[in-house]
LUMRO-767841 format. One record per atom (N, C-alpha, C): x, y, z; residue in one letter. Coordinates in steps of 0.1 Angstrom, whole numbers, padded with zeros to 4 digits, always signed. Example, Ala and Ser with C-alpha at 12.3 -4.5 7.8 and 13.67 -1.06 7.14 Angstrom:
// LUMRO-767841
+0132-0057+0078a +0123-0045+0078a +0132-0033+0078a +0128-0022+0071s +0137-0011+0071s +0129+0000+0079s 
This chain:
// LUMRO-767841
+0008-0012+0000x +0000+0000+0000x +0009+0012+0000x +0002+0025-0003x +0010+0038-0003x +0013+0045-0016x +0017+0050-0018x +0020+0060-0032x +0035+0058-0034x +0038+0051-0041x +0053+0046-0047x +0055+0053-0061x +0062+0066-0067x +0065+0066-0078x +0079+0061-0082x +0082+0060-0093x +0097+0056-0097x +0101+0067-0103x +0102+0073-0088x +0116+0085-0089x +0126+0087-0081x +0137+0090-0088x +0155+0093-0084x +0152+0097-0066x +0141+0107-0061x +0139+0111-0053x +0135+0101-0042x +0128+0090-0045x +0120+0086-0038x +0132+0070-0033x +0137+0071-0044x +0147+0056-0041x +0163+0069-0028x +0163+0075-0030x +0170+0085-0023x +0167+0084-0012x +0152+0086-0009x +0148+0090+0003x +0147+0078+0010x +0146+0071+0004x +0147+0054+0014x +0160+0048+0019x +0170+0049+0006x +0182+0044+0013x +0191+0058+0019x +0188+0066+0022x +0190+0079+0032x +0184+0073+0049x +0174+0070+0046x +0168+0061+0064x +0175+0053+0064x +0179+0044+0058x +0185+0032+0064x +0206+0037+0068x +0208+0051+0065x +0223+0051+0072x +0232+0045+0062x +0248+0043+0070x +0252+0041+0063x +0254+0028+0058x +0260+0024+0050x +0259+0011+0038x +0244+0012+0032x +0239+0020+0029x +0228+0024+0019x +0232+0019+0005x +0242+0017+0000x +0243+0013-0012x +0240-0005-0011x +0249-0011-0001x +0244-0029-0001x +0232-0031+0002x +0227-0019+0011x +0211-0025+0016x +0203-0021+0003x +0205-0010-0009x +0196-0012-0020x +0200-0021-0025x +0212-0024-0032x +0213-0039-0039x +0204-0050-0038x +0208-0054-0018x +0197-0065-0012x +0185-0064-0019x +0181-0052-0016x +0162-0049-0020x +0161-0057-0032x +0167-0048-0039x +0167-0050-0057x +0169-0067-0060x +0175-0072-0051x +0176-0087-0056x +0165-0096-0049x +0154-0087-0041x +0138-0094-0037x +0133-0105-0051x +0129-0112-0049x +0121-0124-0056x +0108-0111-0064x +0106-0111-0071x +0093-0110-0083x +0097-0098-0090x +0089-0095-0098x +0087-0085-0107x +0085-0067-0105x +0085-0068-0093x +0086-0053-0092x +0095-0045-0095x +0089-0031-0094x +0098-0018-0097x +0108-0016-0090x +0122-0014-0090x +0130-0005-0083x +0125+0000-0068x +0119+0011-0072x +0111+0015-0059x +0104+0008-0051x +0097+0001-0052x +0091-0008-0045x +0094-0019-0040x +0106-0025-0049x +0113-0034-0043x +0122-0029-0027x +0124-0015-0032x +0131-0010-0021x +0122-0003-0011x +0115-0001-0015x +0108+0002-0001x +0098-0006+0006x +0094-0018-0002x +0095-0033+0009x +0099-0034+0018x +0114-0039+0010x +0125-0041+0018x +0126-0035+0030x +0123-0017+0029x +0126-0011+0046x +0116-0015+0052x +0102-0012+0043x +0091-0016+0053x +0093-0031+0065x +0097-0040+0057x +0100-0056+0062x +0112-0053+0072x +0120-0042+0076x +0130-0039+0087x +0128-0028+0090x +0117-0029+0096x +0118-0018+0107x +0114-0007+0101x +0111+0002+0088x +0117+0010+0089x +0098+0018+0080x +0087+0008+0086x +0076+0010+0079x +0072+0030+0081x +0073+0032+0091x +0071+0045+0097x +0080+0056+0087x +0091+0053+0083x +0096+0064+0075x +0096+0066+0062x +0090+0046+0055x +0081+0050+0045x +0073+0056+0038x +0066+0052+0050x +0049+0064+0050x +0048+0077+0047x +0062+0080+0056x +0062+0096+0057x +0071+0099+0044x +0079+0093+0034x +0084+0098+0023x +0072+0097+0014x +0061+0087+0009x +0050+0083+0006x +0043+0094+0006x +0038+0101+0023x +0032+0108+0021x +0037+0122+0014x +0051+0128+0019x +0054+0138+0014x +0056+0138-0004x +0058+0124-0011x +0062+0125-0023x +0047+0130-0034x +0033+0123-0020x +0021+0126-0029x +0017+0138-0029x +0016+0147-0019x +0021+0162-0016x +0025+0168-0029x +0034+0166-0029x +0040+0172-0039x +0036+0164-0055x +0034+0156-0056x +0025+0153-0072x +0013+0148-0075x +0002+0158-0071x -0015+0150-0072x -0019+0150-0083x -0029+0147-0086x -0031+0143-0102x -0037+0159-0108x -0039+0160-0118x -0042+0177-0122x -0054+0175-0123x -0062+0186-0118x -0078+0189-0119x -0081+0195-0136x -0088+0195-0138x -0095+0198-0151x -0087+0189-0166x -0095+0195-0178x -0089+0191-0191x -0094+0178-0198x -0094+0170-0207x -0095+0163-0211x -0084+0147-0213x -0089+0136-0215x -0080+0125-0212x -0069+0128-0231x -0062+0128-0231x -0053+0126-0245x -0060+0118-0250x -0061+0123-0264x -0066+0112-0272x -0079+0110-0272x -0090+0112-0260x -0103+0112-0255x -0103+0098-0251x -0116+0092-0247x -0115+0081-0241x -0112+0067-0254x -0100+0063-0247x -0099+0048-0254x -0106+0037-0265x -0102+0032-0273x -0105+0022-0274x -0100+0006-0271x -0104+0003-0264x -0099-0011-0260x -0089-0020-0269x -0080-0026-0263x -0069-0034-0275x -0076-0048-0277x -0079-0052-0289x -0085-0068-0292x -0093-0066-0288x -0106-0056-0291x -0119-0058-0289x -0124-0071-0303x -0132-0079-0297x -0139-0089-0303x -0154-0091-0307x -0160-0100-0315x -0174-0099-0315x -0177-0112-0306x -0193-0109-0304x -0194-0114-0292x -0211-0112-0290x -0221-0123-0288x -0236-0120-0287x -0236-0115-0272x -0248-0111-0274x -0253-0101-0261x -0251-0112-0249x -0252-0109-0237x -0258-0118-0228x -0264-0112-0216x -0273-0121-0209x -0280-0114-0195x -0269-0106-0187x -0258-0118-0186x -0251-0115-0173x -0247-0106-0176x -0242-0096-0188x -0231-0089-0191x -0239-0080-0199x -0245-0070-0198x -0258-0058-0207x -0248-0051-0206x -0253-0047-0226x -0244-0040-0230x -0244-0025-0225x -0259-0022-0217x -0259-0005-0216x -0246+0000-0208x -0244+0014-0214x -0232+0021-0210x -0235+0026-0198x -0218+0027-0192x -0218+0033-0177x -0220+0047-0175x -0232+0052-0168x -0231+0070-0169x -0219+0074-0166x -0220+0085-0171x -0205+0093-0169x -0201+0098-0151x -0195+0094-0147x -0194+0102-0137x -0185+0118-0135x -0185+0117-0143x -0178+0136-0146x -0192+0143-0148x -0200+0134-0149x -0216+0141-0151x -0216+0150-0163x -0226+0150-0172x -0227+0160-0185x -0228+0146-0194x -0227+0157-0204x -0226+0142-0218x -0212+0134-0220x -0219+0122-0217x -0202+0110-0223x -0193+0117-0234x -0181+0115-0232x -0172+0113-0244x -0172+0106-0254x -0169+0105-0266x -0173+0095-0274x -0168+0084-0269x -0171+0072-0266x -0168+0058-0264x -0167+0056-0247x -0172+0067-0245x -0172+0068-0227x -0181+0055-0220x -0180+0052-0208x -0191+0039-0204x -0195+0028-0211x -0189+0026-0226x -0191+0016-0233x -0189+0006-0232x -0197-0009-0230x -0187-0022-0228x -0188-0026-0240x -0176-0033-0242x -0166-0037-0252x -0163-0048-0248x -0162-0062-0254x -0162-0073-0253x -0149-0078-0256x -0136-0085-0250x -0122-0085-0254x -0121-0101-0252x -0130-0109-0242x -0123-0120-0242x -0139-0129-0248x -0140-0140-0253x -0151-0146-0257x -0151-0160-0257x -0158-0168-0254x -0161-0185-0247x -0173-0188-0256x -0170-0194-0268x -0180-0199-0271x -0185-0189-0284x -0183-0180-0288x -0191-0168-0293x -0197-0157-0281x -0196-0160-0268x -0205-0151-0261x -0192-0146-0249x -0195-0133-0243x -0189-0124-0240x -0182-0126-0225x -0173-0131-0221x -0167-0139-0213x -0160-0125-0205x -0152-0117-0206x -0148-0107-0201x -0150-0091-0214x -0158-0082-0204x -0163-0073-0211x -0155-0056-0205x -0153-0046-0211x -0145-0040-0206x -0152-0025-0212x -0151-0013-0200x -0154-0001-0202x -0140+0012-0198x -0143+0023-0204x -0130+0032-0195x -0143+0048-0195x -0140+0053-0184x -0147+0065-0183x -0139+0073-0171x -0139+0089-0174x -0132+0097-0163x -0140+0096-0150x -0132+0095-0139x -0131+0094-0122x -0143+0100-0120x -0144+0110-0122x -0151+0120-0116x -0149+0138-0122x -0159+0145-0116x -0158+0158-0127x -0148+0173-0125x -0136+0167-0115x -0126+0170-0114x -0111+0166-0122x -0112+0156-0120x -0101+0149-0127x -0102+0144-0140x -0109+0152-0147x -0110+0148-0161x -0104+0148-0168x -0090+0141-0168x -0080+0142-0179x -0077+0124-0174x -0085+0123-0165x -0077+0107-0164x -0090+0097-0169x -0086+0087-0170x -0095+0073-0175x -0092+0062-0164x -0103+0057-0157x -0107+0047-0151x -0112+0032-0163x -0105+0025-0157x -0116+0010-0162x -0120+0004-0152x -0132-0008-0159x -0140-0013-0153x -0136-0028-0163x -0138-0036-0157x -0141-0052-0161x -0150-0060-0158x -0156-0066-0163x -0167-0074-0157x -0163-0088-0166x -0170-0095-0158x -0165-0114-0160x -0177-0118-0159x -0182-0128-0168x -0194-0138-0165x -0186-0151-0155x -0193-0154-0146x -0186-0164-0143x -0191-0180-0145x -0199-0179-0152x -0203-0191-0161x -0194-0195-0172x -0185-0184-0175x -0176-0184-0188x -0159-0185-0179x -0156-0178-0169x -0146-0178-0166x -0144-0186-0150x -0137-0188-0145x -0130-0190-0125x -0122-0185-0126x -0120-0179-0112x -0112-0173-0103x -0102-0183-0096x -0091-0179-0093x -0080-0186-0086x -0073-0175-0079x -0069-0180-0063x -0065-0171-0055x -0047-0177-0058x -0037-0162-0062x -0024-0171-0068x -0017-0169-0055x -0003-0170-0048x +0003-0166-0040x +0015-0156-0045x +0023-0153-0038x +0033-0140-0043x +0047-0143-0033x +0058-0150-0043x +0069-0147-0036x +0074-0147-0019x +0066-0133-0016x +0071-0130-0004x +0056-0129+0005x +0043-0126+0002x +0031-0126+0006x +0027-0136-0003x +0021-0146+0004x +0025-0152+0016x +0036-0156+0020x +0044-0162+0006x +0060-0163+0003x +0057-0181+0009x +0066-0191+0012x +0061-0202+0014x +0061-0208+0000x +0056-0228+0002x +0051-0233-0009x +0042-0237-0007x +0030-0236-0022x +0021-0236-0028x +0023-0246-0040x +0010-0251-0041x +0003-0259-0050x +0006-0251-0060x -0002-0240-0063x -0010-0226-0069x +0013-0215-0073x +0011-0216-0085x +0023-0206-0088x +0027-0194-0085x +0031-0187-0081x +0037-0171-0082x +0035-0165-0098x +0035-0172-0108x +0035-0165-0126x +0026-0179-0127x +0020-0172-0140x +0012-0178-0152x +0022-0190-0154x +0023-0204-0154x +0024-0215-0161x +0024-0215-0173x +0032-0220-0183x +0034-0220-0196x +0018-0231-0201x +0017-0239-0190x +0004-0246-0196x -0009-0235-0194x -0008-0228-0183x -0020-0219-0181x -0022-0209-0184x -0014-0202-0197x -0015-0191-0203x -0025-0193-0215x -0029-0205-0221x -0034-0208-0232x -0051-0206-0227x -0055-0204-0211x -0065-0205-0207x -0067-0192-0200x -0055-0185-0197x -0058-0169-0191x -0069-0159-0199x -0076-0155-0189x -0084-0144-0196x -0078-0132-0183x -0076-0131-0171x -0077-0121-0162x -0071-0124-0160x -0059-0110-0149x -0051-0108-0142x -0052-0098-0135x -0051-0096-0117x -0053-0089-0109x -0048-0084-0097x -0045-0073-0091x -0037-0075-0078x -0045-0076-0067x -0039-0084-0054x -0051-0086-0046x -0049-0069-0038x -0049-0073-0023x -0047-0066-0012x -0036-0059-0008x -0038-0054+0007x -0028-0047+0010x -0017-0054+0012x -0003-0056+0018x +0006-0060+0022x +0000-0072+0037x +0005-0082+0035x +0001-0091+0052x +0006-0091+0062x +0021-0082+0060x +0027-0079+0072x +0022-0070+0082x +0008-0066+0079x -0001-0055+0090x -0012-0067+0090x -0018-0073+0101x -0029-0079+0105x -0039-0075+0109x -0039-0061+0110x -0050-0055+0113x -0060-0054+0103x -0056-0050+0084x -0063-0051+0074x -0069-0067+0070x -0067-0077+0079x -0074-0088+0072x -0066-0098+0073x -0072-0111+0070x -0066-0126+0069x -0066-0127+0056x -0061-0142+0056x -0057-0149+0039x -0058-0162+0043x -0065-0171+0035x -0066-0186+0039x -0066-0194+0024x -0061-0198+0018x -0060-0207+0007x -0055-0223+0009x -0058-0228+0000x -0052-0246-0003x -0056-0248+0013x -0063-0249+0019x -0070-0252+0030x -0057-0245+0046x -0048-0237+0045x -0041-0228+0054x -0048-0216+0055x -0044-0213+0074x -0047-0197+0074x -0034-0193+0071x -0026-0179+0063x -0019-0177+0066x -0018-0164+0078x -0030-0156+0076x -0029-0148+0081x -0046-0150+0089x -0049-0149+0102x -0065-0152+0109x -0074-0140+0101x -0085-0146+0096x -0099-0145+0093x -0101-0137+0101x -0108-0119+0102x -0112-0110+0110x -0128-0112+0106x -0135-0113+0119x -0148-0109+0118x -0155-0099+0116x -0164-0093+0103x -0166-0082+0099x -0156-0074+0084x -0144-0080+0083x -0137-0074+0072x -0141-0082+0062x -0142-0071+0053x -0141-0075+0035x -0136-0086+0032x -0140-0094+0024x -0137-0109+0022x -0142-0111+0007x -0130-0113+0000x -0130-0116-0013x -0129-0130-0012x -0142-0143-0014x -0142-0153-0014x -0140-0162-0027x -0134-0167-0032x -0131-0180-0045x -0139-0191-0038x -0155-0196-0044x -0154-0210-0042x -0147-0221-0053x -0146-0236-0044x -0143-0243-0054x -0148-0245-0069x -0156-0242-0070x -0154-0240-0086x -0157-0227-0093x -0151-0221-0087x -0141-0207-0095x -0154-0193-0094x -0165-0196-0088x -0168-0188-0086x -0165-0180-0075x -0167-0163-0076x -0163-0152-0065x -0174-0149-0058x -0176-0146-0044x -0185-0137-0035x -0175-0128-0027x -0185-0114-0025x -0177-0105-0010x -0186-0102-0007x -0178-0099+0006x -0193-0096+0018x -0186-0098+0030x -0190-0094+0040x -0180-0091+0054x -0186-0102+0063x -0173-0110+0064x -0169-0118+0073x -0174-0122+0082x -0183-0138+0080x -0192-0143+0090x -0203-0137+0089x -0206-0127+0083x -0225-0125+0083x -0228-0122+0068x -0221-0120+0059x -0226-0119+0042x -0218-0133+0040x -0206-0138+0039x -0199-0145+0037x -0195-0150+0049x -0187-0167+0049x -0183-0173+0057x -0176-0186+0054x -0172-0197+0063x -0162-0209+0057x -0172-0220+0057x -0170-0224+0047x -0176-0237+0043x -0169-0249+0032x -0178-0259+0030x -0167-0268+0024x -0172-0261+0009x -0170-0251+0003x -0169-0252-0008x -0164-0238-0011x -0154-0233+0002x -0148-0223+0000x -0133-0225+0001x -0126-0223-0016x -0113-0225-0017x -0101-0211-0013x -0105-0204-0015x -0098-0193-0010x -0108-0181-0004x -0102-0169+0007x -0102-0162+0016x -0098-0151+0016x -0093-0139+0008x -0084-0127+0007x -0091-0116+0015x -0089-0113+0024x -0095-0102+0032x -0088-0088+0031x -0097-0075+0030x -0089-0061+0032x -0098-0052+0033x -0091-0046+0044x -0101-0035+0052x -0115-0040+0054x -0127-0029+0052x -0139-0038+0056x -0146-0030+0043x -0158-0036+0045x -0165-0035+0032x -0165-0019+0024x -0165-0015+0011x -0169-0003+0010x -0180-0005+0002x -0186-0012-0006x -0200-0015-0007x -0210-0028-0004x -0217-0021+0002x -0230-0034+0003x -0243-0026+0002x -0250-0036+0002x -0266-0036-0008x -0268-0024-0018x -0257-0025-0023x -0256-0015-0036x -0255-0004-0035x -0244+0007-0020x -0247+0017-0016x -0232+0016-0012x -0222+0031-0014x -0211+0029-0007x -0214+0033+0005x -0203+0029+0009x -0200+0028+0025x -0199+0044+0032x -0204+0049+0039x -0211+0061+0042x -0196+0068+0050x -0186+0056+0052x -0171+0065+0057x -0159+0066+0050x -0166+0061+0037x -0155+0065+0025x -0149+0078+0021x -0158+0087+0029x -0144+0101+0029x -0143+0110+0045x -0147+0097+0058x -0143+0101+0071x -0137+0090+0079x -0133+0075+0074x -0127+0064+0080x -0117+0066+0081x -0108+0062+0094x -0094+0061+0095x -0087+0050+0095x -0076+0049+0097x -0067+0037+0091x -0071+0028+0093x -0077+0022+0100x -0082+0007+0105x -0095+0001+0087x -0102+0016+0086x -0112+0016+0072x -0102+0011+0060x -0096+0026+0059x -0092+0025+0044x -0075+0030+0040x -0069+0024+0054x -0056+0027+0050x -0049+0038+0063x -0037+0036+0063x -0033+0048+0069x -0016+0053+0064x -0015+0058+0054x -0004+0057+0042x -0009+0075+0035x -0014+0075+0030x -0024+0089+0021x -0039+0091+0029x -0047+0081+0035x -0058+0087+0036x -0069+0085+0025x -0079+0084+0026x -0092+0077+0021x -0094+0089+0014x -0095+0103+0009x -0096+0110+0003x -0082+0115-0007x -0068+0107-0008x -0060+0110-0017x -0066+0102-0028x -0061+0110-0042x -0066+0110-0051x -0052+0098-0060x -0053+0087-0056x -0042+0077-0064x -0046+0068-0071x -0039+0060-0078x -0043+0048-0087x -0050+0039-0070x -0056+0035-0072x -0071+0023-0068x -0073+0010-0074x -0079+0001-0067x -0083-0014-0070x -0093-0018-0064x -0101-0022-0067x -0117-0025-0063x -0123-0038-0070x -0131-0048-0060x -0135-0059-0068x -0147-0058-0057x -0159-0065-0067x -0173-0063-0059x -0180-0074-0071x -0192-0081-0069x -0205-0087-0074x -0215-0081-0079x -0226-0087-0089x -0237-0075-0091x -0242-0083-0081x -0257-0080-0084x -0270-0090-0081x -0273-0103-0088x -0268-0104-0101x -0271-0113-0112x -0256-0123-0107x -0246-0121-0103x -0233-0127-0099x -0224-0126-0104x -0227-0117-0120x -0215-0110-0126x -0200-0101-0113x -0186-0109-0121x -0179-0106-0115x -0169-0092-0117x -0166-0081-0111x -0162-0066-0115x -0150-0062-0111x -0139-0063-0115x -0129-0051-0112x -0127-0042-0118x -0122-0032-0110x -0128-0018-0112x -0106-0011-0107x -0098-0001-0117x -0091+0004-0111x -0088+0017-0120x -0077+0027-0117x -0076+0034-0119x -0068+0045-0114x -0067+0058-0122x -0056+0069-0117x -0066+0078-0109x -0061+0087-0097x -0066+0093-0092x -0081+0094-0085x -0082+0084-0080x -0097+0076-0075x -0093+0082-0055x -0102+0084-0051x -0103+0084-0038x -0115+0073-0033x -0112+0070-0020x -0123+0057-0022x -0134+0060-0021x -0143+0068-0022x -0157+0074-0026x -0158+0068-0041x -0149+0078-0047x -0148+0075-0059x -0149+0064-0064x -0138+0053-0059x -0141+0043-0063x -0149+0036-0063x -0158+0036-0050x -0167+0029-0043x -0182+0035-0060x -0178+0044-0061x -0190+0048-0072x -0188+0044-0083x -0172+0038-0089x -0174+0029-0102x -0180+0015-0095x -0176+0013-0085x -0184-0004-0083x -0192-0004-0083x -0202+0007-0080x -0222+0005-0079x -0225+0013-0092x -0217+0019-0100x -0220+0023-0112x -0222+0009-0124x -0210+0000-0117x -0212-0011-0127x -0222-0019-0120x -0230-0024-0111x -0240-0026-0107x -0237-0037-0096x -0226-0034-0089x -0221-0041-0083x -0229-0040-0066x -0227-0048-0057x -0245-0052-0048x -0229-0049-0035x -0223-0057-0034x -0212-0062-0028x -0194-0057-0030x -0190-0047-0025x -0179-0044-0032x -0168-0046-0019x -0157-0045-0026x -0143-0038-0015x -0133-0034-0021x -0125-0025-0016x -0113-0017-0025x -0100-0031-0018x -0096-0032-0029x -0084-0041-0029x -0065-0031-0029x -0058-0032-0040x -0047-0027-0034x -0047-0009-0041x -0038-0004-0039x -0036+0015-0041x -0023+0015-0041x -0017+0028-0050x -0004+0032-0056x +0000+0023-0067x +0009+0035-0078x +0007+0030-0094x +0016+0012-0092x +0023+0011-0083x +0034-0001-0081x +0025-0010-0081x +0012-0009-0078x +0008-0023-0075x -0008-0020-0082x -0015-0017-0089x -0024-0016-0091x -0023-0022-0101x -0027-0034-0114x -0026-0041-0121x -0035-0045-0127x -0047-0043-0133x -0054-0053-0140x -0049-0054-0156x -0053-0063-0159x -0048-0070-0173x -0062-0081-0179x -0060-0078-0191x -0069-0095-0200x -0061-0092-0210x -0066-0108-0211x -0055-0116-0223x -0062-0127-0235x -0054-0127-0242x -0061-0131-0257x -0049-0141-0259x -0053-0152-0266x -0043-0160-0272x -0043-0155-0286x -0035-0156-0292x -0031-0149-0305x -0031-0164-0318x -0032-0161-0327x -0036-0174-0337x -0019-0183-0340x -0008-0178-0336x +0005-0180-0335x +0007-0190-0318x -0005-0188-0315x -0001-0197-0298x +0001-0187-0290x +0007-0175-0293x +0017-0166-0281x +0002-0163-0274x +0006-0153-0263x -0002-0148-0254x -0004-0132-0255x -0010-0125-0259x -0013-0110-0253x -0019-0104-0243x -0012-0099-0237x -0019-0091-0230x -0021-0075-0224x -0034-0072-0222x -0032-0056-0226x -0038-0050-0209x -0033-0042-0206x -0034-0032-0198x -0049-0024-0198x -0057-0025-0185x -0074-0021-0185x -0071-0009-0185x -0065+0004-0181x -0066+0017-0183x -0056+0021-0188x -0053+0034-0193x -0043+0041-0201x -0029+0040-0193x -0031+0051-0180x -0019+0052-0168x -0016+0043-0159x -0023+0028-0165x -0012+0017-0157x +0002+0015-0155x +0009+0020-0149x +0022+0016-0148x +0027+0002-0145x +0017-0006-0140x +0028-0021-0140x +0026-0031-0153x +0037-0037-0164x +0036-0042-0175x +0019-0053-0175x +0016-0053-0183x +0000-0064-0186x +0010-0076-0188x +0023-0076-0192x +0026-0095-0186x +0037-0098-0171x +0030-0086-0163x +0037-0086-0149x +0035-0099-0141x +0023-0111-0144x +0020-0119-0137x +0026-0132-0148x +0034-0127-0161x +0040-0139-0166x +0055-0145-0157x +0057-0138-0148x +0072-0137-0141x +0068-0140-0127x +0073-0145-0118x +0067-0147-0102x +0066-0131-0097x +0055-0131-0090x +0049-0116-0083x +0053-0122-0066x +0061-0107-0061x +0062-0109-0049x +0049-0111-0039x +0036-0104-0047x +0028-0100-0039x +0016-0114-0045x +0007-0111-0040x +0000-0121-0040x -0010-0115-0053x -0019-0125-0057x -0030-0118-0067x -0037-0126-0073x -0050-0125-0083x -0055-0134-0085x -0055-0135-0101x -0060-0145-0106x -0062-0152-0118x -0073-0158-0124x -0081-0154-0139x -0091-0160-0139x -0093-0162-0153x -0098-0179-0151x -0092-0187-0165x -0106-0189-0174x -0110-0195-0186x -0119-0193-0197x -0123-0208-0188x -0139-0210-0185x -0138-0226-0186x -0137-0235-0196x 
């Protein structure tokens, strides 16, 4: 969690805390297990010694100093999706467009779903991009939605969260790319217990909190959320467990302290009203499955793409550009794999989850 950019400044400001031999202790970082950035490898690394407290505070000072710009238009105007596909209508996935939330008239191709991944002829992963809100209109948000009659969910592990062995890989499998449709980041960091448990392949790694957000995988690949022990709970047909913070939507309404919760809600790094890249996964009503991320989202904000896309059940998953991730993927008529990046300003690569990920995340394949 936190606001990581990859700048000269910010890798400075970390190995400056740690004294002298600052140059072997970045090395160390930099030779962390998975695919991350520079900066984030290294500011792990302090976090994991001691040193979480002076991250926060370079974190916080670095977002200070670069918020996202108010007004203007996104470049280019809003997107068109890479490998959009044809694809018949379906219940679970209605094509109507997402209102704008910049409010006024859409952009051309604003709120539009767009069909990229397809099972059969019919629309297996469907994808929209529209600006945040009617401030920050120069950025683009996406939205994803999954039938999950067409796709499952798989809770993956990461290197160092949970770190350990697993059944389940750290990267896509050269056999399991041929079946990827989704790629996702989970949660916050597990070295803070207070944001939530994790339980997969039948281990806790971290205890189940009663009341926190609970992104549930049952055994056959379907997803529910819902807070812990009274929407959702353990049973035999619950294979994974990803818990963070506590709910920010239920019964189709955000969470009413999405811009007055304190750390224990939504963080204590920036604050529930900084305006950063965002990660959000939630349910409709129908069981359609939604991730939702983006630049410059506060969690209000975000909490309003999840019930914009008709989501019943939500929670904000991970924050800052280092770790916000969504991706879909297409197999290509050559065999290879593509994969493209859900919003414009994603900074982490769309085949970040081809390489082992320090961090944990999930995965969801065509059936």
């Amino acid at each position: 969690m936190g606001r990581l950019r990859t700048s000269l400044i910010a890798v400075l400001g970390v190995a400056a805390v740690v004294g002298a031999g600052a140059g072997g202790v970045v090395a160390e970082a930099l030779h962390r297990p998975g695919a991350d950035s520079p900066v984030a490898k290294v500011a792990e690394w302090a976090r994991d010694h001691g040193l979480g407290d002076e991250v926060t505070w370079l974190e916080r000072w670095q977002y200070r100093l670069d918020q996202p710009a108010v007004g203007g238009a996104p470049a280019g105007g809003i997107p068109t999706p890479e490998g959009v596909v044809q694809a018949a209508t379906s219940a679970t996935l209605p094509p109507a467009p997402l209102p704008p939330l910049a409010g006024g008239a859409p952009l051309p191709g604003e709120g539009m779903w767009r069909t990229v991944v397809a099972v059969g002829g019919r629309p297996a992963v469907q994808v929209a991009a529209l600006r945040p809100d009617a401030s920050h209109t120069s950025f683009v948000a996406g939205v994803m939605r999954m039938d999950p009659a067409l796709v499952r969910g798989q809770l993956r592990p990461g290197t160092i969260d949970p770190g350990g062995s697993w059944q389940a890989s750290a990267a896509l499998t050269a056999t399991e790319r041929a079946g990827t449709a989704v790629a996702f980041n989970a949660g916050f960091r597990l070295n803070d217990h207070s944001y939530g448990g994790y339980y997969s392949e039948g281990r806790t790694v971290v205890p189940l909190i009663d009341g926190d957000a609970s992104l549930v995988l049952h055994t056959d690949g379907t997803a529910d959320v819902g807070a812990w022990n009274r929407e959702v709970r353990m049973g035999p047909t619950v294979a994974s467990v990803r818990q963070n913070l506590v709910p920010l939507v239920d019964d189709g309404q955000v969470n009413p302290s999405c811009a007055t919760g304190g750390p224990r809600e939504w963080g204590k790094t920036v604050g529930q009203t900084a305006y950063i890249h965002r990660s959000g996964f939630g349910i409709t009503n129908t069981g359609a499955e939604v991730y939702v991320a983006g630049p410059a989202l506060s969690v209000c904000t975000l909490g309003h793409l999840l019930t914009d896309a008709g989501v019943v059940r939500g929670m904000e998953l991970d924050i800052n550009p280092d770790w916000v991730s969504g991706a879909y993927f297409q197999r290509q008529p050559d065999g290879s794999l593509s994969g493209h990046k859900l919003f414009p300003a994603e900074k982490v690569d769309a085949g970040h989850y081809l390489r082992p990920s320090s961090r944990d995340w999930f995965a969801w394949f065509v059936r």
